[in-house]
N, C-alpha and C positions, 0 to 999 in steps of 0.2 A: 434225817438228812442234816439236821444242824447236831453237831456235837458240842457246841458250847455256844454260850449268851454273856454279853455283857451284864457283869453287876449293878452297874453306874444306870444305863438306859433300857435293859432289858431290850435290845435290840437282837436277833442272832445275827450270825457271821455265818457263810459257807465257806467250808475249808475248799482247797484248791483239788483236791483231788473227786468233792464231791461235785463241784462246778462242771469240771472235763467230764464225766461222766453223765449229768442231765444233759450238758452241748450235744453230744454223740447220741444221744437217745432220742433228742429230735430235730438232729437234723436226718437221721435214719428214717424218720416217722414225716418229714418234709418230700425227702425223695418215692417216701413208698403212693406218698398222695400224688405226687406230680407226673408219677407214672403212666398215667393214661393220655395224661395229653401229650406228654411226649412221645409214644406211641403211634398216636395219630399225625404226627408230625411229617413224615416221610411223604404219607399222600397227598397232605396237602401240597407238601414242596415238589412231587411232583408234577402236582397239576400247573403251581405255579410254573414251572421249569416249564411246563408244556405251552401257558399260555402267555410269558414272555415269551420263546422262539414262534409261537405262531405271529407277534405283535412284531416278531423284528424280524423275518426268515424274509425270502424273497417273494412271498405271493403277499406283502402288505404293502411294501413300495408298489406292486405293479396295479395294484384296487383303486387309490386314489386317480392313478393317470391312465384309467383304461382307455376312456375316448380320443384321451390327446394319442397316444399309440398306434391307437387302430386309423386315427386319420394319418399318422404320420406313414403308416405301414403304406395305407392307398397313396398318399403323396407320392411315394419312394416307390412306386410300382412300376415294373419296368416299359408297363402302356401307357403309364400315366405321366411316365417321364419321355414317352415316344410322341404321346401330343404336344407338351413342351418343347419338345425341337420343332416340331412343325410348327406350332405359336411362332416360336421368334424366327425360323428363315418365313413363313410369311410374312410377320412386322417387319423385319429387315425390307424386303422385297419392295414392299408396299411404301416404306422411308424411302426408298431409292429412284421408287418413280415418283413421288411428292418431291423431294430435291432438286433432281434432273440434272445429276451431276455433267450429266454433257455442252450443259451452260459453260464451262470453263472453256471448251475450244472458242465458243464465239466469244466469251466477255476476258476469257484470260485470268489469270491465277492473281488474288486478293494484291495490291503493291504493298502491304504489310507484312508479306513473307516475301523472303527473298533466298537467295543461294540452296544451301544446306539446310535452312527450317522450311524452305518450302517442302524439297524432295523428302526428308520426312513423314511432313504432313501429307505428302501424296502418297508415300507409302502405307502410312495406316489407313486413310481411306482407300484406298487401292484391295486391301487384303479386306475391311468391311464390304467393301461391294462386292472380292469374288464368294464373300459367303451368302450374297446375297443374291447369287445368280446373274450378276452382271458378266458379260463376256469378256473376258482377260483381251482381246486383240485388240479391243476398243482402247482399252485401259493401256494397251504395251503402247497403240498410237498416241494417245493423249499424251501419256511419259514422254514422247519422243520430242511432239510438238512443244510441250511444254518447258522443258529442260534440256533438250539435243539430247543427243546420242549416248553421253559417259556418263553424265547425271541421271538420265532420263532410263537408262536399262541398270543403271545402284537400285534406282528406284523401283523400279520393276522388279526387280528380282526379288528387290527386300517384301513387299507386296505381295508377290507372289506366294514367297516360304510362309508369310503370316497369315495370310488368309487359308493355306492349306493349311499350317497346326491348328487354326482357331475351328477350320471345321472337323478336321480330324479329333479334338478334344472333344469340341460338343456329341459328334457323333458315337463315341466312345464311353462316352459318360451316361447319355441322355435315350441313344436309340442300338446301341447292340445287345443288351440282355434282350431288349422285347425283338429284336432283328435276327438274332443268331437260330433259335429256332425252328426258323422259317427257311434255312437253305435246306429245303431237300432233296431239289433236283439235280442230277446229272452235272450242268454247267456249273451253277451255283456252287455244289462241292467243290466243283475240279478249281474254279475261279479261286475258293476261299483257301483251298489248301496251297497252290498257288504261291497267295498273298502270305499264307501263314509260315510257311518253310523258306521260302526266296523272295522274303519282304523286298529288300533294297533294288534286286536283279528286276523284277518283276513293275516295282514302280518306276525304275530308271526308264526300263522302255515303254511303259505307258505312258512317260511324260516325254519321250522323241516322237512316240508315233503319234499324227496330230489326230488321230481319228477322235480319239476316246477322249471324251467330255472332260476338263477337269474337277466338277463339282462330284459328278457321278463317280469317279474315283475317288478322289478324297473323303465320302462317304463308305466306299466300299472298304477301303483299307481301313477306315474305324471300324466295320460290323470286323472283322478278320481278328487274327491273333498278331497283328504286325504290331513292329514297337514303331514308338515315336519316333528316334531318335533316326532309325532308316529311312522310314519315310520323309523325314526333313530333308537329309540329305539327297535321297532320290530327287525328290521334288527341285531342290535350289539348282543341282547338277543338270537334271536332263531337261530342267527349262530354262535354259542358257538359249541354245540356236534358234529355238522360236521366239523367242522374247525377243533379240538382240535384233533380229530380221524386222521386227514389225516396230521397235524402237527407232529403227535407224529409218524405214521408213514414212515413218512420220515426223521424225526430223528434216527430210529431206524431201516431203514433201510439197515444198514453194518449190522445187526443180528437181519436176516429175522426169528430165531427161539425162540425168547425172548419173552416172556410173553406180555411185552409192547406192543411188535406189533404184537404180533396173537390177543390181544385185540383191540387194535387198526384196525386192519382188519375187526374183528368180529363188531365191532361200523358202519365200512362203510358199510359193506356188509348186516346185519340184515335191515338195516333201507332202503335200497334199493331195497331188497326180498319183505318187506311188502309193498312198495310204489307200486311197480310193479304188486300187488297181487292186491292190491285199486284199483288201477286205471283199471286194467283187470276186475275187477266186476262192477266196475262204467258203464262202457262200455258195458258192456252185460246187462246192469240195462236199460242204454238209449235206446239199441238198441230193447228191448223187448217192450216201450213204444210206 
């Protein structure tokens, strides 16, 4: 492999050609040893490959928060959010008789509010209390007495619309998956289909005719497929004549002999007589079938 030596140091030299020549010979003799490991290379990478996506796939995010889940799931239940309604309209209920908002008629509304921040604040307590099963007539009179007649039915009416969204919301949110269900009888269907097809048609005249409760409906129209938006509008429209009657008579209530409020009387009472007289023939209609 050396073809020549220095004379001077007796050193050899590698010519250039015998150099590339050893190079190539082992690195040929490098790759034939490395051979096996490299080989084995594939299986290992794919085990890695297997146990990276097993470490990042979607079943190792859900290991760590399994309990928090599974109590979120029960939270989110649609019974479990049916006692939650019931929780708050009984807390509401239970505020309402600890309060005794009917103090106002005798004591008279705070002298810190006055004009337009009153009839506000009497409307958002107004639409709290009809979620709270307080009776709207009570409430149209206080309005009346409190504010007269044009104030006193803004007010009312504003009241009226809020406390029907606030419970139509809850009731939609909170108690129609575990509520819907449950209609399987006869009326139930015919009721919800009803609601469901001729939302606005259907609650306009539930809010003329005085028979029907308005808590019990503004419940019923949340279990339904009814929109919002109809319902508000039902609501604000066909409780105009009842509100404005029971407004004006308690406005006009220091002079029980005034035209005002013998009409106003004559407004609650006619439309009461005829509901009464419905529904007593309705009843003798079903009970003949």
């Amino acid at each position: 492999m050396l073809d020549a030596t220095t004379r001077s140091g007796g050193t050899a030299a590698a010519s250039p050609r015998a150099a590339a020549t050893e190079f190539a010979q082992a690195t040929a003799s490098a790759t034939a040893t490395a051979s096996p490991t490299v080989t084995a290379s594939p299986a290992s990478a794919v085990t890695a490959t297997a146990c990276g996506s097993a470490a990042t796939g979607p079943g190792a995010s859900a290991l760590p928060a399994g309990p928090a889940a599974r109590t979120a799931r029960v939270l989110l239940a649609p019974w479990s959010r049916l006692c939650l309604l019931v929780l708050l309209l009984a807390s509401a209920a239970s505020a309402v008789l600890l309060f005794q908002p009917q103090r106002l008629l005798v004591d008279g509304w705070p002298p810190q509010l006055g004009g337009a921040a009153a009839a506000v604040a009497y409307a958002l307590a107004y639409g709290l209390c009809t979620v709270a099963f307080v009776p709207r007539p009570l409430l149209n009179l206080a309005a009346g007495a409190l504010f007269g007649s044009q104030l006193g039915l803004a007010s009312a009416l504003a009241g009226t619309v809020l406390g029907a969204g606030t419970a139509f919301c809850l009731g939609r949110v909170l108690g129609q998956d575990a509520l819907r269900p449950l209609l399987r009888g006869r009326w139930l269907k015919a009721a919800d289909g009803q609601l469901s097809r001729h939302g606005f048609r259907s609650m306009l005249a539930a809010r003329l005719f005085p028979g029907v409760p308005f808590a019990a409906s503004n419940y019923c129209a949340a279990v339904s497929r009814m929109g919002l938006l109809p319902f508000l509008l039902a609501t604000g429209l066909g409780s105009i004549p009842n509100t404005a009657a029971y407004v004006v008579a308690g406005a006009r209530a220091s002079t029980p002999t005034s035209p005002a409020f013998l009409i106003a009387l004559a407004c609650i009472a006619v439309p009461g007589l005829a509901g009464a007289v419905v529904a007593w023939r309705k009843r003798h209609r079903l009970r003949g079938r």
